[in-house]
C-alpha positions in Angstrom: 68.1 38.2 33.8 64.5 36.2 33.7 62.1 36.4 36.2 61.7 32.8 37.4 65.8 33.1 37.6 65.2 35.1 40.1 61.9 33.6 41.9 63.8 30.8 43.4 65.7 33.5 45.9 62.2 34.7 47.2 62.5 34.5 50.9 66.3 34.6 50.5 68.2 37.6 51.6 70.7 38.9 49.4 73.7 38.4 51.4 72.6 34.4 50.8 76.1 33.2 49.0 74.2 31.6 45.7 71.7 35.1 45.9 74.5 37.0 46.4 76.8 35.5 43.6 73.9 35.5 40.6 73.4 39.0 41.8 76.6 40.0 40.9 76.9 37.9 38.0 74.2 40.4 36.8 76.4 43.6 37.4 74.2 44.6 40.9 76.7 45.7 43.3 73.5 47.6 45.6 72.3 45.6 48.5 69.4 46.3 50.8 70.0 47.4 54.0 67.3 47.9 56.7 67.5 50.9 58.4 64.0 51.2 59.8 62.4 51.4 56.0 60.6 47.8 55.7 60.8 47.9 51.9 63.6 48.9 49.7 64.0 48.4 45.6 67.1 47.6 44.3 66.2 48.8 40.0 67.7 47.5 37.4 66.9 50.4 35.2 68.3 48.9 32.0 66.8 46.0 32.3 63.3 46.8 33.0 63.4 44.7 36.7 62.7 45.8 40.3 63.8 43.8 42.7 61.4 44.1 46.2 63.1 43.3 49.3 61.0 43.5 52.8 61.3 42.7 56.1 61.8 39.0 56.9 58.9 39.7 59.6 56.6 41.0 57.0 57.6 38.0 54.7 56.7 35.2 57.4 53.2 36.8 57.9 52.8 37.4 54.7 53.8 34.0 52.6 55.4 32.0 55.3 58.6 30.7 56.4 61.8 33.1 55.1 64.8 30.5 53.9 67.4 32.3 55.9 66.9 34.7 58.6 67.8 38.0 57.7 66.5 41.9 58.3 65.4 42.0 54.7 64.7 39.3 51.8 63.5 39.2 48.5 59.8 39.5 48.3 59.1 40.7 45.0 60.0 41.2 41.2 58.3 43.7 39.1 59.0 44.1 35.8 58.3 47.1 33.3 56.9 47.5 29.8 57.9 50.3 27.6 54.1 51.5 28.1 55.1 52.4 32.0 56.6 55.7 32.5 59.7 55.8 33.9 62.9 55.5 34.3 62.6 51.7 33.3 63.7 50.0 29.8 61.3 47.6 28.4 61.6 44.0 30.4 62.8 41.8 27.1 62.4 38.0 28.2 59.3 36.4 28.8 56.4 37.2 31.0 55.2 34.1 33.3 52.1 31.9 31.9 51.9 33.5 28.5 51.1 36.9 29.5 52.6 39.6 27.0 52.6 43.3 27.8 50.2 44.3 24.7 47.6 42.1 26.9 44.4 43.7 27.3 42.8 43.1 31.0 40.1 40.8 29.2 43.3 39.0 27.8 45.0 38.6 31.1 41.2 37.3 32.3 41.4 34.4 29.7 44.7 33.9 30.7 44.6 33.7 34.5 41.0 33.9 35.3 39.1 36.4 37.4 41.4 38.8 39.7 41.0 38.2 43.2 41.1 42.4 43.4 41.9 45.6 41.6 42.0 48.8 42.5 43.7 52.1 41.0 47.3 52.7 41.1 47.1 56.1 40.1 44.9 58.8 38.3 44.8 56.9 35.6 46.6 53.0 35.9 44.6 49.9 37.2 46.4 46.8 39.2 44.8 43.9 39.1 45.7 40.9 41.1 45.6 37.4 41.5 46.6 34.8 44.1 47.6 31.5 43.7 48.0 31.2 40.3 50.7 28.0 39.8 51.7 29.0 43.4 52.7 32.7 42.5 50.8 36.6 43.3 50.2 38.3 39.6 49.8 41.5 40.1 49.3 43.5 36.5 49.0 47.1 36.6 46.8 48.3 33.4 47.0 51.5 31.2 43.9 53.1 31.1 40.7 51.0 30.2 42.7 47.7 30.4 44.9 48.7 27.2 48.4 47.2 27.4 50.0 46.1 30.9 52.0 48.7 32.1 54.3 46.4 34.7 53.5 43.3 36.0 54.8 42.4 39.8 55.7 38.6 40.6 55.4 37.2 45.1 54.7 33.9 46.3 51.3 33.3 46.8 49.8 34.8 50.1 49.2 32.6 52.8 
């Protein structure tokens, strides 16, 4: 599974017929189903993906229109370097615009310029964002001192 496979469904929910067909091409039978929780993660464990779905209110305020009305769509996709710990494998295809997990933050900076943010993500992780970038939200959570990305998440750009 790539990642920009699966961008074109953002906004989608996963009962969407072609959604719902590629997911189970890739051997997901779990779909999200609100039950007063606005965000639930459907993991792909042994492939290193996170799959992000939220309400379709929180989408529309958010990053606009939602492509099919729906309790929850696909908002996000976040996948994992072996650096991350957790349950994840290692994400094997490509990262989006050249970015590679051994990145160093001042990597990622020449890469995709200056984050619009950061903040921690933990005792020790650092998530850095940007907005915009070829119409997508980078988000790249850092090991300590901007050593190696630990898991990089992949939205539509905010509104």
């Amino acid at each position: 599974m790539k990642i920009f496979e699966l961008t074109k469904f953002f906004g989608f929910p996963s009962q969407n017929e072609d959604f719902d067909k590629f997911l189970s091409a890739n051997h997901i039978v779990e779909r999200p189903i609100f039950n007063e929780t606005p965000i639930e993660v459907i993991t792909v464990e042994k492939e290193g993906i996170g799959l992000m779905f939220q309400t379709a209110d929180y989408y529309r305020e958010t990053y606009g229109p939602v492509d099919e009305n729906s309790d929850m769509v696909l908002t996000t996709v976040q996948v994992n370097s072996d650096y991350y710990a957790g349950k994840f494998s290692r994400y094997t295809g490509d990262l989006p615009f050249g970015i590679k997990f051994e990145n160093t933050l001042t990597e990622a900076i020449a890469i995709l310029g200056e984050p619009r943010n950061s903040h921690r993500s933990g005792p020790v992780n650092h998530m850095h964002n940007w907005n915009n970038f070829q119409g997508y939200q980078i988000s790249l959570n850092f090991l300590p001192e901007g050593k190696k990305i630990a898991f990089l998440l992949l939205s539509p750009k905010e509104i």
